[in-house]
C-alpha positions in Angstrom: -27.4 34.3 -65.3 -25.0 35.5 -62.8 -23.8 32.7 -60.3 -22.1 35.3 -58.2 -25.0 37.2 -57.3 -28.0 35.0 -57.2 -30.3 33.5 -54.6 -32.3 30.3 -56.2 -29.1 28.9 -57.9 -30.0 25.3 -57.4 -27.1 23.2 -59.0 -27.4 19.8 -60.5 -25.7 17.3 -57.8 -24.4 13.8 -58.0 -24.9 13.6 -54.3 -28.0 14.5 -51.8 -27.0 17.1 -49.2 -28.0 16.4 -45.8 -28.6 19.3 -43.1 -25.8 19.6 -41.2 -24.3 22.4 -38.8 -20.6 22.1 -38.4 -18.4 24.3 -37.3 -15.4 25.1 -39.7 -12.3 27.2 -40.6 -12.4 28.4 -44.7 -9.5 29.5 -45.9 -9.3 31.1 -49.9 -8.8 34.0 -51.3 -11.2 35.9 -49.2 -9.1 35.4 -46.1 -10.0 32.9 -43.4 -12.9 33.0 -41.2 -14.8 31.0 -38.9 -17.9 29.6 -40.1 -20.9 27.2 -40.1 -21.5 24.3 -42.8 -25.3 23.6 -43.0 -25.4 21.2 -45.5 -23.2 18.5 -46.8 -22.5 15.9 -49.3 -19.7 13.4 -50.7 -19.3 16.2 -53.0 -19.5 19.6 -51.4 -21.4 21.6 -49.2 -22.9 24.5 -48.1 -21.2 27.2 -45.9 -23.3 29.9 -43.9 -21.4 33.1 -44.0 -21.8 36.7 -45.5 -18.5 37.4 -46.4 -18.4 37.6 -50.2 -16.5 34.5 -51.8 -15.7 34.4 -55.7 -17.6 32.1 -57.9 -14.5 29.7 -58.5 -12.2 30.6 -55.9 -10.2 27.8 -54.1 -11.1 26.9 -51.0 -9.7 25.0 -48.0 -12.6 23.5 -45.3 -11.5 22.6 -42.4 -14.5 20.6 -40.6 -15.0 20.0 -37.3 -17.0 16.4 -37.0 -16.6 13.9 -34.2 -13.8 11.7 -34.1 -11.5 14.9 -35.3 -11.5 17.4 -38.0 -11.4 16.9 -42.1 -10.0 18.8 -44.1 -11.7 19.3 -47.9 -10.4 21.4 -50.6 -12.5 22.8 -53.0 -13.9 25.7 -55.3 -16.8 28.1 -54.5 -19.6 26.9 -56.9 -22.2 29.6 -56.3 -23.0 32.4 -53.7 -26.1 33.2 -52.2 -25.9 36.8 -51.2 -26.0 37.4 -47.4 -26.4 33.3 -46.7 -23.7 31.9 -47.6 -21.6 29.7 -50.8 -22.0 26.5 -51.9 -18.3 24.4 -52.6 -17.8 21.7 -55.3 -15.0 19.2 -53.2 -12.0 18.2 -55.1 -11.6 14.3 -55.6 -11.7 12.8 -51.6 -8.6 10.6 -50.5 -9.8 7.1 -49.9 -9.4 7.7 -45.6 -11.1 11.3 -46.2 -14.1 9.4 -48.1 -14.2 6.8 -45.3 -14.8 8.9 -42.7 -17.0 11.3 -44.7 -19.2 8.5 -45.6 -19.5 7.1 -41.7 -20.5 11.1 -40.5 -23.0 11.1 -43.1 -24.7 7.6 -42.7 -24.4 8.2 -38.6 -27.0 9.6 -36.6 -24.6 12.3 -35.3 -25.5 15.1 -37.8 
């Protein structure tokens, strides 16, 4: 199976995803862009785009949540054609974890 080209990829995940939309800048090696995160976990997320993004590219997220923006770095798990790429994070910092953890147990999503 192809990760870079299919559509029902549904990776195993140590943490649930919640639906999120979040404004965010990517940077890799697919230039930078302005995007949307629609779902997100301790360890990754989803990112709503149709620019094409390599299956295990690095990534920089930059997040937009309230309170100020985080900042994740990552690698481009699997693409879903037209929708968008789902990113593995890169071990947290303990103050990046923090805050992660309070947006995703807050009502603000």
């Amino acid at each position: 199976m192809s990760l870079s080209a299919t559509t029902d990829y549904d990776p195993p995940r140590r943490y649930p995803r919640l639906p999120v939309s979040i404004d965010c800048e990517v940077d890799g090696a697919s230039g930078h862009a302005s995007l949307r995160v629609s779902e997100l976990s301790l360890g990754g997320c989803f990112v709503d785009t149709r620019v094409q993004f390599l299956v295990g590219a690095p990534v920089t997220i930059r997040a937009s949540l309230p309170g100020g923006e985080l900042v994740f770095e990552g690698r481009v798990l699997y693409t879903q054609a037209e929708y968008g790429f789902g990113v593995a994070f890169d071990p947290l910092s303990a103050p990046t974890r923090a805050r992660l953890e309070e947006f995703l147990g807050s009502d603000r999503r």
